[in-house]
C-alpha positions as CSV (number, residue, x, y, z in Angstrom):
1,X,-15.9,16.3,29.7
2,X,-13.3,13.6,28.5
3,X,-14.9,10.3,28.3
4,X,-12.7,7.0,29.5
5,X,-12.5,4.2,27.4
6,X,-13.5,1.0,29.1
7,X,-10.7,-2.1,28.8
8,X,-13.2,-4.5,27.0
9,X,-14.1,-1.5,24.4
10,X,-10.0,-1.4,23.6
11,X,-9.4,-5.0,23.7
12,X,-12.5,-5.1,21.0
13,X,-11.2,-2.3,19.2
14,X,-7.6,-3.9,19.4
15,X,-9.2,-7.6,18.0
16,X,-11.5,-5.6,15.3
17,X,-7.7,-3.5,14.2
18,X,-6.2,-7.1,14.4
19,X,-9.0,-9.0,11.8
20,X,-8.6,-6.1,9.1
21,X,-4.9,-5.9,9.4
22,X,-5.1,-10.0,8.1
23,X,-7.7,-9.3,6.0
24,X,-5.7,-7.0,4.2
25,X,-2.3,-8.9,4.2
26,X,-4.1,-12.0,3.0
27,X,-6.3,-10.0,0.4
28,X,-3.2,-8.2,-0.8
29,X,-2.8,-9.1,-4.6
30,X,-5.8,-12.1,-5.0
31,X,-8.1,-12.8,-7.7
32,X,-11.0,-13.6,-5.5
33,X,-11.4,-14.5,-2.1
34,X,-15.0,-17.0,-1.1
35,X,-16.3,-16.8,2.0
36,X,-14.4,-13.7,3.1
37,X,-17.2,-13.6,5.8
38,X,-16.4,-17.1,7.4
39,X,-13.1,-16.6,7.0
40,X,-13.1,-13.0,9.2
41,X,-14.8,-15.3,11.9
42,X,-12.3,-17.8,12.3
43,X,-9.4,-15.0,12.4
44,X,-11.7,-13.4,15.5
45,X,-11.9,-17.0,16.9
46,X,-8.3,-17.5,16.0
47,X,-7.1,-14.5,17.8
48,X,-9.2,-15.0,20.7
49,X,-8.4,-17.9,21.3
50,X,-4.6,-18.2,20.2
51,X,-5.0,-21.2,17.7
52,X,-3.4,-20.3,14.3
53,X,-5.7,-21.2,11.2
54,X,-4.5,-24.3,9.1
55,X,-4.3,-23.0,5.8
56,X,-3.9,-25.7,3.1
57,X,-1.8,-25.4,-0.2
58,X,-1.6,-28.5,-2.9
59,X,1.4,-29.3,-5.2
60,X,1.5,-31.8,-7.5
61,X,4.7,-32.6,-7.6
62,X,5.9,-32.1,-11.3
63,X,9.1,-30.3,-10.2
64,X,9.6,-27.2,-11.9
65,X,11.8,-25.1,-11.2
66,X,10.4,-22.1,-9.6
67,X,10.3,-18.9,-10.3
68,X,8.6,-15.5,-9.1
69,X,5.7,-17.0,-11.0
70,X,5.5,-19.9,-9.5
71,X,6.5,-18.0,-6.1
72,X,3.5,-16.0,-5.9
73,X,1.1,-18.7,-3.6
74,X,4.5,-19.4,-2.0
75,X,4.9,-15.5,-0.7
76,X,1.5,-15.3,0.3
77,X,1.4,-18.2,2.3
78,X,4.7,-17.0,3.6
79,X,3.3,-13.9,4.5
80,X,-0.2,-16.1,6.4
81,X,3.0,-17.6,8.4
82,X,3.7,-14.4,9.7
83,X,0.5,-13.9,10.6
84,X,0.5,-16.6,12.9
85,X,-1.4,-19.0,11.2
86,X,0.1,-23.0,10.3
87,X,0.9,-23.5,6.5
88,X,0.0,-27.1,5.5
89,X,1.3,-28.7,2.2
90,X,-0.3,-31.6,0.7
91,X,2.3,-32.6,-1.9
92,X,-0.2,-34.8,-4.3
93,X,1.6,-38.2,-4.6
94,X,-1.3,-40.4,-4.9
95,X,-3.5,-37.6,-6.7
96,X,-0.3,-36.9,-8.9
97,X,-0.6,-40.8,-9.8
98,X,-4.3,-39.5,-11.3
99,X,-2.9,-36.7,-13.7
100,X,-4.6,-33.3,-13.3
101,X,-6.6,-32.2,-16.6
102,X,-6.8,-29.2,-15.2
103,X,-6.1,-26.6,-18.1
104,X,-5.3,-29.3,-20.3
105,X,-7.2,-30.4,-23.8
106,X,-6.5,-33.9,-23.0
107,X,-5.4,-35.8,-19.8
108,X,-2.3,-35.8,-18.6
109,X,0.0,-38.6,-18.2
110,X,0.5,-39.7,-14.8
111,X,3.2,-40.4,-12.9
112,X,5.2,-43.5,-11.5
113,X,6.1,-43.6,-8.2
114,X,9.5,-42.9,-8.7
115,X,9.2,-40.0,-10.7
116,X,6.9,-38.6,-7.9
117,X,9.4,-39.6,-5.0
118,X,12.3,-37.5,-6.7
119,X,9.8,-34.7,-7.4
120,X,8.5,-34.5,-4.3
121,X,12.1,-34.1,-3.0
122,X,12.9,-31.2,-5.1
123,X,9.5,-29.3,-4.4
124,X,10.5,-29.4,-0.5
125,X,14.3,-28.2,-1.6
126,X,12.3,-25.3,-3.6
127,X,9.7,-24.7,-1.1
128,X,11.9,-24.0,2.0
129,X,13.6,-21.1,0.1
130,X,10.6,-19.2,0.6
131,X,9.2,-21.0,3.5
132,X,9.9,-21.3,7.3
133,X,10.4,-24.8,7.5
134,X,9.4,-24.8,11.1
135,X,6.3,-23.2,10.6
136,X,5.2,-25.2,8.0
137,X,4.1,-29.5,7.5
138,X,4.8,-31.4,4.9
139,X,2.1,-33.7,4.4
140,X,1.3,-36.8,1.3
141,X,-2.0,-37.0,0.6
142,X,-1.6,-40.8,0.1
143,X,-1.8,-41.1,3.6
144,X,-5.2,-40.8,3.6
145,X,-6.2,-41.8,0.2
146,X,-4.8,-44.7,-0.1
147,X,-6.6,-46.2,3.0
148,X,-10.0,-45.6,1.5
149,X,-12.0,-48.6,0.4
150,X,-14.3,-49.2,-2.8
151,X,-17.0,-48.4,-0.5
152,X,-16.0,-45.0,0.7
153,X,-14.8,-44.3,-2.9
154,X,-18.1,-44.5,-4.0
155,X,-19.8,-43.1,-1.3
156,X,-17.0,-40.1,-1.9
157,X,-18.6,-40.3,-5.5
158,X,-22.0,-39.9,-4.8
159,X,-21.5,-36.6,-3.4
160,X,-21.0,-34.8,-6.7
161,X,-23.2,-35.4,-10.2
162,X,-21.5,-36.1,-13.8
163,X,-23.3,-32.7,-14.6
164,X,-21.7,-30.7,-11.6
165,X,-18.5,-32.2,-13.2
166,X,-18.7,-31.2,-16.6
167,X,-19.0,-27.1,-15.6
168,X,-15.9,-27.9,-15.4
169,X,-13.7,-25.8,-17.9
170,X,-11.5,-28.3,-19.3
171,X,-14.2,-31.1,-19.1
172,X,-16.6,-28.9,-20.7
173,X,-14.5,-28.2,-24.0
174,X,-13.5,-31.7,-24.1
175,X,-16.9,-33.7,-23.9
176,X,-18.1,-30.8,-26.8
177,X,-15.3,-31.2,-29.0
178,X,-15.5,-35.6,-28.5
179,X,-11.7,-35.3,-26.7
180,X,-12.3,-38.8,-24.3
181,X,-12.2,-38.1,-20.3
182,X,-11.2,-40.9,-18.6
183,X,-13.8,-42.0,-15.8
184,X,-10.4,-41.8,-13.1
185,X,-9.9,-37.7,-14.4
186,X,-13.0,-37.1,-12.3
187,X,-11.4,-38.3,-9.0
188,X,-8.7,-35.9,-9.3
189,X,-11.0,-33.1,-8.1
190,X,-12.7,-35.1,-5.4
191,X,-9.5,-36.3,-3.9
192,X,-8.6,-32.9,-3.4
193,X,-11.4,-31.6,-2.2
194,X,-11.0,-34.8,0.1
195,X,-8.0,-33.8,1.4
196,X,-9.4,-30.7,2.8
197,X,-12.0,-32.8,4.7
198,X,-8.4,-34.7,6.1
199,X,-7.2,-31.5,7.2
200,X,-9.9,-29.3,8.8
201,X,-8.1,-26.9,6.0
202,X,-9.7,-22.9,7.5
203,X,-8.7,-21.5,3.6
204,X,-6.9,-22.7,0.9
205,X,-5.1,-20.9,-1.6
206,X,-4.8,-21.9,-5.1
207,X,-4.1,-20.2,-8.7
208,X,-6.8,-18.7,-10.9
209,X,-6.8,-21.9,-12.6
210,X,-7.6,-24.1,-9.8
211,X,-10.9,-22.5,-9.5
212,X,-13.1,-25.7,-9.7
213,X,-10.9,-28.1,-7.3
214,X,-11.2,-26.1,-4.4
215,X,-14.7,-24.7,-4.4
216,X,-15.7,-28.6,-4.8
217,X,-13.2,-28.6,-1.3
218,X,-15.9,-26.4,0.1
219,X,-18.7,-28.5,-1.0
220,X,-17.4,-31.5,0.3
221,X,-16.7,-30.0,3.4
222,X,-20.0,-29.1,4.1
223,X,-21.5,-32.3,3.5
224,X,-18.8,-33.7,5.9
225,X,-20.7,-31.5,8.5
226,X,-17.0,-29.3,8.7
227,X,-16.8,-25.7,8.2
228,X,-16.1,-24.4,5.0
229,X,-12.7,-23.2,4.1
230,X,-12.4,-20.1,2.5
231,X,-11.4,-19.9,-1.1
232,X,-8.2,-17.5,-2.1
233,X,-7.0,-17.1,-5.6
234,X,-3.9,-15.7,-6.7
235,X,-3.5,-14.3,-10.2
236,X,-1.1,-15.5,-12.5
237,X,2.3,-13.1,-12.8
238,X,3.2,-11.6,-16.0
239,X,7.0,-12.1,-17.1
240,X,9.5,-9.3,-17.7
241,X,7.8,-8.4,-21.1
242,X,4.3,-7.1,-19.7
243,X,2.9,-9.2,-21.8
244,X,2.6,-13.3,-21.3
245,X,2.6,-15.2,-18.2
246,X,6.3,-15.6,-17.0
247,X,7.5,-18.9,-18.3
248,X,10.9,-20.3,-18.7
249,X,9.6,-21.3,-22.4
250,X,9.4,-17.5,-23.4
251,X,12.8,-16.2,-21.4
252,X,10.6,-13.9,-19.9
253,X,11.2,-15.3,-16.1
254,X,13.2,-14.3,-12.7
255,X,14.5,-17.8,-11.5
256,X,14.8,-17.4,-7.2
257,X,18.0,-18.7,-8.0
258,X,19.5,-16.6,-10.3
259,X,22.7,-14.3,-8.8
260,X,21.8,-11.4,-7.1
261,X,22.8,-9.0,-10.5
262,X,20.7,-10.6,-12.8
263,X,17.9,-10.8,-10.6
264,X,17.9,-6.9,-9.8
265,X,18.5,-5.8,-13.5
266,X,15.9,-7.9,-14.7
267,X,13.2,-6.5,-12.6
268,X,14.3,-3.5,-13.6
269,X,13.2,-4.5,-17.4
270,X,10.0,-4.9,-16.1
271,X,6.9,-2.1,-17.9
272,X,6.1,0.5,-15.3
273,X,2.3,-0.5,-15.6
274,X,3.5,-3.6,-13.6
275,X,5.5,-2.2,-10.7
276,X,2.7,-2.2,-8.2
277,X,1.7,-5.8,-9.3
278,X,4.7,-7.2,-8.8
279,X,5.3,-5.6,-5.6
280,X,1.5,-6.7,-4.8
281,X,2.5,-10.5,-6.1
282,X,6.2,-10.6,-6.0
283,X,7.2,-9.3,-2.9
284,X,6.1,-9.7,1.1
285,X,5.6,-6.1,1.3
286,X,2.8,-4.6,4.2
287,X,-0.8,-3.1,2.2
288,X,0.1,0.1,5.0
289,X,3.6,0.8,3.2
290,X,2.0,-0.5,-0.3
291,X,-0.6,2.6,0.0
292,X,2.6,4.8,0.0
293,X,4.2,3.6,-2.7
294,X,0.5,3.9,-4.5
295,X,0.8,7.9,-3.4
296,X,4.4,8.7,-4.6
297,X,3.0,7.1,-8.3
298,X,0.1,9.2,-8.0
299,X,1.6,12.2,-7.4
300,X,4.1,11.8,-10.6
301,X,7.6,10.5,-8.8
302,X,10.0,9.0,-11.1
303,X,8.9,5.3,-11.7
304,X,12.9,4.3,-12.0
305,X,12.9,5.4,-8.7
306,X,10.2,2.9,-7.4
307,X,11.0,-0.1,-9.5
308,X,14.8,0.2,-7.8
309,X,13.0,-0.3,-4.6
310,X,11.1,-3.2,-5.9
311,X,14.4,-4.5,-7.6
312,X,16.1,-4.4,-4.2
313,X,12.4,-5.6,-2.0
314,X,12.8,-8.5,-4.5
315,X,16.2,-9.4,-4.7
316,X,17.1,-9.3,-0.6
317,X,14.1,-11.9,-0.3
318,X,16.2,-14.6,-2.2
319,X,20.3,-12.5,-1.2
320,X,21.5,-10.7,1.6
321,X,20.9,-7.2,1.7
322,X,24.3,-6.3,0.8
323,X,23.7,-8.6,-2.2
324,X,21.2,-6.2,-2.8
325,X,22.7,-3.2,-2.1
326,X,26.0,-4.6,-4.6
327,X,23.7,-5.3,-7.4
328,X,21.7,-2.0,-7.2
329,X,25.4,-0.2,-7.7
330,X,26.1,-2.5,-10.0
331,X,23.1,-1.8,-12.1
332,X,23.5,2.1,-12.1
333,X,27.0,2.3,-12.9
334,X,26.6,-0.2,-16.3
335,X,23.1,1.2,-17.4
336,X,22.6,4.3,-15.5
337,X,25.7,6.0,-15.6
338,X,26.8,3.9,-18.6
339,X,30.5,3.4,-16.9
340,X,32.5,0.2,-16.5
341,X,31.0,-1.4,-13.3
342,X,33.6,-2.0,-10.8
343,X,31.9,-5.9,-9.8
344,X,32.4,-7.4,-13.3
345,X,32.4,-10.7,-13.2
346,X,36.0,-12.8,-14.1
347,X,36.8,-14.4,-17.2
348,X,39.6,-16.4,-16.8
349,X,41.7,-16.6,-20.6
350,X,44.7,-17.9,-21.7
351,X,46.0,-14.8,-24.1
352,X,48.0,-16.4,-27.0
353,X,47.7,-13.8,-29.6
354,X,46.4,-10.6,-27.1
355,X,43.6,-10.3,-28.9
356,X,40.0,-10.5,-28.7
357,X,40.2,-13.8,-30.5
358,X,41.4,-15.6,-27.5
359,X,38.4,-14.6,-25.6
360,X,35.7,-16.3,-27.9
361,X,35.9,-20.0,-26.6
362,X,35.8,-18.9,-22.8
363,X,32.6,-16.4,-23.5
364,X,31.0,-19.3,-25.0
365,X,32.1,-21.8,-22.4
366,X,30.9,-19.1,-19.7
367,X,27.1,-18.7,-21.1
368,X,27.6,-15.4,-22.4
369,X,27.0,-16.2,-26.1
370,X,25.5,-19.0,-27.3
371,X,28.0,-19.9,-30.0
372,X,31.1,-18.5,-31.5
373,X,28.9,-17.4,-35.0
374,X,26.7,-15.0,-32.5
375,X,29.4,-13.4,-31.1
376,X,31.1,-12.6,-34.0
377,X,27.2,-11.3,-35.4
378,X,27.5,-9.2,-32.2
379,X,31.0,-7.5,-32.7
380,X,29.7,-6.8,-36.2
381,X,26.5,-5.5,-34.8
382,X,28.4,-3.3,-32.4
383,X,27.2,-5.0,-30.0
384,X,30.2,-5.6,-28.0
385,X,32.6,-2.8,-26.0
386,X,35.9,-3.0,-24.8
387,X,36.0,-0.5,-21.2
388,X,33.0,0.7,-22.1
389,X,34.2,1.7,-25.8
390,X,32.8,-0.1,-29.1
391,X,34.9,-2.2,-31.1
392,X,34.3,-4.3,-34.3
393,X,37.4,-6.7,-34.7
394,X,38.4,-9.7,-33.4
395,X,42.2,-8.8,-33.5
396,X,41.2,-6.2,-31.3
397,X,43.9,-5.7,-28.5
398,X,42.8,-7.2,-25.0
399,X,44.9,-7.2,-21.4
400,X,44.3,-8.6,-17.8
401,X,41.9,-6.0,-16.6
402,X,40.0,-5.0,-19.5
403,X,36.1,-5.1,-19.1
404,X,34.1,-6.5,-22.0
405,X,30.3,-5.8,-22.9
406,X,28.6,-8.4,-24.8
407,X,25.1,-7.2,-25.7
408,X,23.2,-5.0,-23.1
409,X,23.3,-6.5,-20.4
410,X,26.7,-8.9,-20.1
411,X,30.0,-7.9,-18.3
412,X,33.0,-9.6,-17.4
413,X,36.3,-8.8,-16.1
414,X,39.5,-10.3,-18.2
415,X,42.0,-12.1,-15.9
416,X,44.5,-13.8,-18.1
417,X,45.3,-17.2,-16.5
């Protein structure tokens, strides 16, 4: 006999669905995740009752500019948006006034309040590329700092012991090895742990390396008689070479705003022990259609096949999808089927002699080489083609239309001006 299911038992099972469907977006790809229990409470409480969780992100606002590195939080709260829930971030100009030691074997220099004006700026310009501006607030935590008094500064202070401080990585090293720690380098961790009393922040996200600030976020919440936030921590994102973190220092980076060719051929550099990880980290892909990607490695498909999907997944985030779609042709016709790819880019050149010659200052002038002297090392080299053929001399022969090959991965398209 067939047994009805009462509405309350679906609507329970429907919330219960709902709760690990978040949990597993939001766990997607993290380090570590405290107080994964509270937090499963307040995304019950938030779905019942319809109000989205404030979820609370700090930048100091040093202005680099980003890459898929640096994009990781930046996808992840992206993808909380999604979910419903309101993205806050606290861009630190007061706290960025401090200097954060954080990593560092001596304090950093603060900054004036110029420097962190203009910064600021290009943070929310770099932000809102990833972003929904409307779902998300822009908020300086000077607005609140800078309104406490000596009084509740020190009554701030008393909530945390010199010892309690120096667990503290950085602080640690530095106080055994006789590096000096300014008194103020302690506030930086209590302002921001003060700013997610401020905000009634639900979770915070930081990186790996923020580990201290916002457990003591946590604490402090507590003692302010608030509910905890929960803790996320994304890992750091390799670069290109499988190796080091991506950095612009080692050329090992995808820049958000690189073309839409250079992006897609560049992931496709990446070692196949990182495709899932960068899909996990790089991309706003679902954990349900992550599993089957998972499967199709498992069962032995062609990793070429899944890192073009990731190429094209990451390179319509930041393009259209017939960027995409152009670039991924683009990349099989120069190193797949090793022909001349139809979507060179132009090189405009004035042809005095018709040769090859002519085309040396404009290659330069275009970023393709880095000086005459290396390109002329890379003709020797055989490192540069003509149509897809080698060649070896600069009084080589050249004509509106001919495609040049500098190096692996450089094409342009000669249009004599």
């Amino acid at each position: 006999m067939r047994t009805e299911t009462k509405p309350e038992e679906k609507n329970t099972e429907s919330v219960a669905q709902q709760i690990r469907h978040q949990m597993r977006v939001i766990k997607q790809g993290a380090v570590d995740l405290i107080g994964e229990e509270e937090l499963e409470q307040k995304i019950e409480r938030s779905i019942q009752t319809g109000k989205p969780l404030n979820i609370k992100f700090g930048m100091d606002p040093s202005a680099p500019d980003i890459h898929l590195g640096h994009a990781v939080a930046l996808r992840k709260l992206k993808q909380m948006q999604d979910l419903g829930h309101n993205v806050i971030i606290v861009i630190g100009d007061f706290t960025g006034k401090i200097g954060d030691p954080t990593g560092k074997s001596k304090g950093r220099k603060a900054m004036t309040d110029s420097e962190v004006a203009a910064n600021a700026q290009t943070y929310q310009e770099q932000i809102f590329h990833i972003l929904d501006r409307d779902k998300t607030q822009v908020r300086y935590n000077g607005e609140w700092l800078e309104l406490l008094n000596l009084e509740e500064v020190l009554n701030l202070a008393s909530t945390i012991t010199v010892a309690r401080m120096l667990e503290r990585d950085d602080f640690h090293r530095r106080f055994h090895t006789g590096v000096p720690i300014g008194l103020h380098e302690f506030f930086y961790p209590l302002m921001q742990a003060y700013d997610s009393v401020e905000l009634k922040a639900d979770l915070e996200l930081g990186g790996s390396d923020q580990t201290f600030n916002v457990l003591m976020g946590r604490s402090l919440q507590k003692e302010r008689g608030q509910e905890p936030q929960a803790a996320l921590f994304m890992p750091l994102l390799e670069g290109i070479d499988g190796n080091e973190k991506m950095s612009k220092s080692l050329n090992n980076y995808i820049g958000i705003y690189e073309d839409a060719r250079t992006m897609f051929t560049k992931v496709m550099r990446i070692p196949d022990k990182l495709i899932l990880k960068y899909f996990e980290l790089a991309t706003d892909i679902m954990p349900e259609e992550l599993d089957l990607i998972k499967e199709k490695m498992a069962d032995g498909c062609n990793p070429r096949d899944c890192k073009i999907l990731l190429a094209k997944e990451i390179t319509s985030l930041y393009h259209s999808a017939e960027d995409a779609e152009m670039a991924e042709r683009f990349f099989i016709e120069a190193f797949t089927n090793k022909e001349v790819p139809e979507q060179a880019e132009k090189l405009c050149v004035v042809l005095e002699h018709g040769t090859l010659f002519d085309c040396v200052r404009p290659l330069v002038n275009a970023g393709l080489v880095g000086s005459g002297a290396e390109f002329r090392r890379l003709l020797a080299q055989g490192g540069v083609k003509k149509n897809g053929v080698k060649i070896d001399n600069l009084e080589e022969a050249v004509k509106s239309g001919d495609v040049l090959q500098v190096g692996k991965r450089k094409f342009v398209r000669v249009e004599t001006g």
